[in-house]
C-alpha positions in Angstrom: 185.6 151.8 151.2 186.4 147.9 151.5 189.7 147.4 151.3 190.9 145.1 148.1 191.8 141.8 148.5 195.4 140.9 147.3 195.4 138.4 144.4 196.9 134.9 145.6 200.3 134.2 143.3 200.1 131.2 142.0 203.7 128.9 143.2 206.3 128.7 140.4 206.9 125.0 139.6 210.1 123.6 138.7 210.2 123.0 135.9 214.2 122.0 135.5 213.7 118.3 135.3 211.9 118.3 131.4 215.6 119.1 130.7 216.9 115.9 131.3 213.7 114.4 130.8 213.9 115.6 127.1 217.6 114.4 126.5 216.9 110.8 127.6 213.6 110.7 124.9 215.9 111.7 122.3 218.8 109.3 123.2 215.9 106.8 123.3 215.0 107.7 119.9 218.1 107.5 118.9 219.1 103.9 120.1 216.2 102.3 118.4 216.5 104.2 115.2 220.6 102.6 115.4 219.2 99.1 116.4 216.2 99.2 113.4 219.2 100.5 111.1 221.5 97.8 112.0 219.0 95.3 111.5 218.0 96.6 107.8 219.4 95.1 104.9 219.4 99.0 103.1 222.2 100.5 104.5 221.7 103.6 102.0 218.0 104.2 103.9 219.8 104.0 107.7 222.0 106.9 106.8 219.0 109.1 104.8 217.5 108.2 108.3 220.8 109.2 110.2 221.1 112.5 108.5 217.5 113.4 108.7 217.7 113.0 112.9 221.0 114.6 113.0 219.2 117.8 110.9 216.0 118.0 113.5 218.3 117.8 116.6 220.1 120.9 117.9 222.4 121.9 120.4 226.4 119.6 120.8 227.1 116.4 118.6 224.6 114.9 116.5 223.5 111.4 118.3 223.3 109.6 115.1 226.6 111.1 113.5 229.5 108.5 112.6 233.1 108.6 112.8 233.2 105.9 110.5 231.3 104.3 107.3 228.4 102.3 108.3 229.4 99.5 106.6 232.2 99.4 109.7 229.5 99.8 112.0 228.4 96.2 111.4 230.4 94.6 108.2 227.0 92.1 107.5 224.9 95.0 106.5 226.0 94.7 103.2 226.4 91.1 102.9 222.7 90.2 102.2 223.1 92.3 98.9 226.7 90.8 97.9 224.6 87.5 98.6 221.6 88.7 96.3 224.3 89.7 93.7 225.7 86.2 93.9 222.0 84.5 93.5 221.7 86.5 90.4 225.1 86.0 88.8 224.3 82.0 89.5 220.4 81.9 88.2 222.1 83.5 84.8 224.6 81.0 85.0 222.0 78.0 85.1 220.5 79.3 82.8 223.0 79.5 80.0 224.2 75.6 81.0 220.3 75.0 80.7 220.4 76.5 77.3 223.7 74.2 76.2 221.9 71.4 77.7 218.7 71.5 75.2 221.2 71.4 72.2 222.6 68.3 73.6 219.4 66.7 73.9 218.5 67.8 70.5 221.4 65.8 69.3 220.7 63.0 71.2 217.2 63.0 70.3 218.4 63.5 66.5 221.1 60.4 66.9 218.5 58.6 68.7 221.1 58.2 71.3 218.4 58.0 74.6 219.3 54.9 76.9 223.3 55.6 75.6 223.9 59.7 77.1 222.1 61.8 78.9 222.6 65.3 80.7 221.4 66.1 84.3 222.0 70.0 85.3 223.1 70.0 88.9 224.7 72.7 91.2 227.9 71.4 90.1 227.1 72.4 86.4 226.2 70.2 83.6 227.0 66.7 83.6 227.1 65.0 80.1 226.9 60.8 81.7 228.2 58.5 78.2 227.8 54.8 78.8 230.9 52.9 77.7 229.3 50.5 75.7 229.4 52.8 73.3 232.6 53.9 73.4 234.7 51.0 74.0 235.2 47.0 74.4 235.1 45.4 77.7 238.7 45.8 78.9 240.0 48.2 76.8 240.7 51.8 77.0 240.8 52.8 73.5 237.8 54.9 72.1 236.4 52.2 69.4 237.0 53.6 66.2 233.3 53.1 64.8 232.5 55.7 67.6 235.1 58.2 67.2 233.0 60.2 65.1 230.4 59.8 67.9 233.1 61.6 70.2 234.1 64.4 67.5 230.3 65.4 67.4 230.3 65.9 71.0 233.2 67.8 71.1 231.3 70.4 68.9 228.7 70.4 71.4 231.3 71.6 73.8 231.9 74.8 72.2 230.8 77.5 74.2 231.5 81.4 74.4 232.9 82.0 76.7 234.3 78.5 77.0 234.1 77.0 80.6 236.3 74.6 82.3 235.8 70.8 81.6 236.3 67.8 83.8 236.1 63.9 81.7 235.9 61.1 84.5 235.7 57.8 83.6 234.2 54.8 86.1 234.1 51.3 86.2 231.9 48.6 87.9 233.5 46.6 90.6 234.3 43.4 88.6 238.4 42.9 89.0 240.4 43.5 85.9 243.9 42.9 85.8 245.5 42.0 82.8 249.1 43.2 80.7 247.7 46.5 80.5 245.7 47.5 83.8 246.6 46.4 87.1 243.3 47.7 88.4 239.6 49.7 87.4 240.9 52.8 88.7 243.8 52.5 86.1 241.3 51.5 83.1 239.2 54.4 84.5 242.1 56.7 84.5 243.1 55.7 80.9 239.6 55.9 78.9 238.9 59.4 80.1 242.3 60.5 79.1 241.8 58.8 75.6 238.8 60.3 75.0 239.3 63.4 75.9 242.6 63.5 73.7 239.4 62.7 70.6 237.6 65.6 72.1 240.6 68.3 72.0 241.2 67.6 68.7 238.6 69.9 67.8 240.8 73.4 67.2 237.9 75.2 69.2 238.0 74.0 72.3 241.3 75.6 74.5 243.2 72.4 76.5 244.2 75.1 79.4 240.4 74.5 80.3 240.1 70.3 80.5 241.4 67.6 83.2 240.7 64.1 83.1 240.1 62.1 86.2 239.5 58.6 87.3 237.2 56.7 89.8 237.5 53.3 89.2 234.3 51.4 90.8 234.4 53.7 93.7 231.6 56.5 91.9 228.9 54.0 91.7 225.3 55.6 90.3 223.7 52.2 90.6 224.0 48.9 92.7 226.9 46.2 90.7 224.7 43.3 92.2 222.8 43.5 88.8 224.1 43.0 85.0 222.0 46.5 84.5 223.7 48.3 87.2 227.5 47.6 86.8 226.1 48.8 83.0 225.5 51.9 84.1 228.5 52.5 86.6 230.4 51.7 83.4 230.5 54.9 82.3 232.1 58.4 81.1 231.4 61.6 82.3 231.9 65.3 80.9 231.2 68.1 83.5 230.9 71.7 82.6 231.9 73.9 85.4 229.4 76.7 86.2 231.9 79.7 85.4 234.3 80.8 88.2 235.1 77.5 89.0 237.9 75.4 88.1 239.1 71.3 88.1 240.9 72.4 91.2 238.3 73.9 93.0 235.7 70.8 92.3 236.3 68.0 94.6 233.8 65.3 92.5 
């Protein structure tokens, strides 16, 4: 009888290295699912991610756990929504100075007043621009009393709720004045938007805590003074309503 052949063993391989092997993967893992969470604007999905990882993985400290908030992590995760916040509390804010700027220019439409005010909605809120030809005579700084019921009517317009803060300026051209009661434009300037904003807070419904008056002189030019039409319009006074949060001390213009 043949004698049977012994079956070969097949050699045992090592098998010790997928150990290590397996640990680097998941550490791999791990460090881009960190950098893709850092670089997300949700930080509410990066720690849904986070905590789903840290559930799968087994064995010692989960590689995606946190000591800290991940806000700490990187403190600009959560800026872009802050910053979206911010967009949105400003578009609403345009939009109710948008809405007090078509009653204006109704009125001015209904006082046929086009040429004489206008209203230009800028980042800086709305600015109300009054030419002083109709408001006062060349030199003076009195509000002409045929228009002070011209300057009551606007102060109605300024009645807002809430109310917002209210800068008057008034501006010159560059022609030199100096007579017994202004030693310069700047000083005329100075004078006719504090006179006509004393008309304007007459009105028992707009709070004084909320307006400043200011005064530019000829140094606030919109147009060139080489021309009779341009030092017209320089000559001017100007009501700005400050977007809300922001006061005369905090706007520089």
């Amino acid at each position: 009888m043949a004698k049977r052949r012994k079956k070969k063993e097949t050699p045992h391989v090592d098998e010790s290295w997928l150990i290590p092997y397996a640990d680097l993967l998941t550490l791999l893992l791990a460090l881009f699912i960190i950098l893709f969470g850092m670089s997300s604007i949700d930080a509410q999905k990066f720690r849904q991610l986070a905590s789903a990882f840290n559930a799968s993985l087994t064995g010692g400290t989960g590689v995606l756990e946190f000591p800290y908030p991940i806000e700490d992590l990187d403190p600009s995760i959560t800026e872009p929504e802050e910053e979206k916040e911010e967009e949105l509390d400003k578009l609403e804010d345009q939009h109710q100075l948008s809405e007090v700027q078509k009653k204006i220019n109704a009125y001015i439409d209904e006082k046929n007043l086009n040429g004489k005010l206008q209203t230009t909605l800028t980042d800086e809120g709305l600015l109300i621009t009054i030419l002083d030809d109709i408001l006062f005579d060349s030199g003076k700084a009195n509000v002409r009393s045929s228009d002070v019921q011209l300057a009551r009517e606007i102060s109605q317009l300024l009645v807002m709720n809430p109310p917002r803060n209210v800068v008057v300026s008034g501006h010159t051209d560059n022609v030199p004045i100096k007579n017994a009661q202004f030693d310069s434009n700047w000083h005329l300037s100075v004078m006719r938007a504090v006179n006509f904003m004393k008309i304007l807070l007459e009105n028992d419904q707009l709070d004084p805590k909320l307006f400043s008056a200011k005064g530019f002189g000829e140094f606030k030019p919109v147009a060139s003074n080489d021309t009779a039409s341009g030092r017209q319009k320089n000559r001017r006074v100007e009501i700005l309503v400050l977007p809300y949060g922001i006061t005369a001390e905090n706007n520089q213009n």
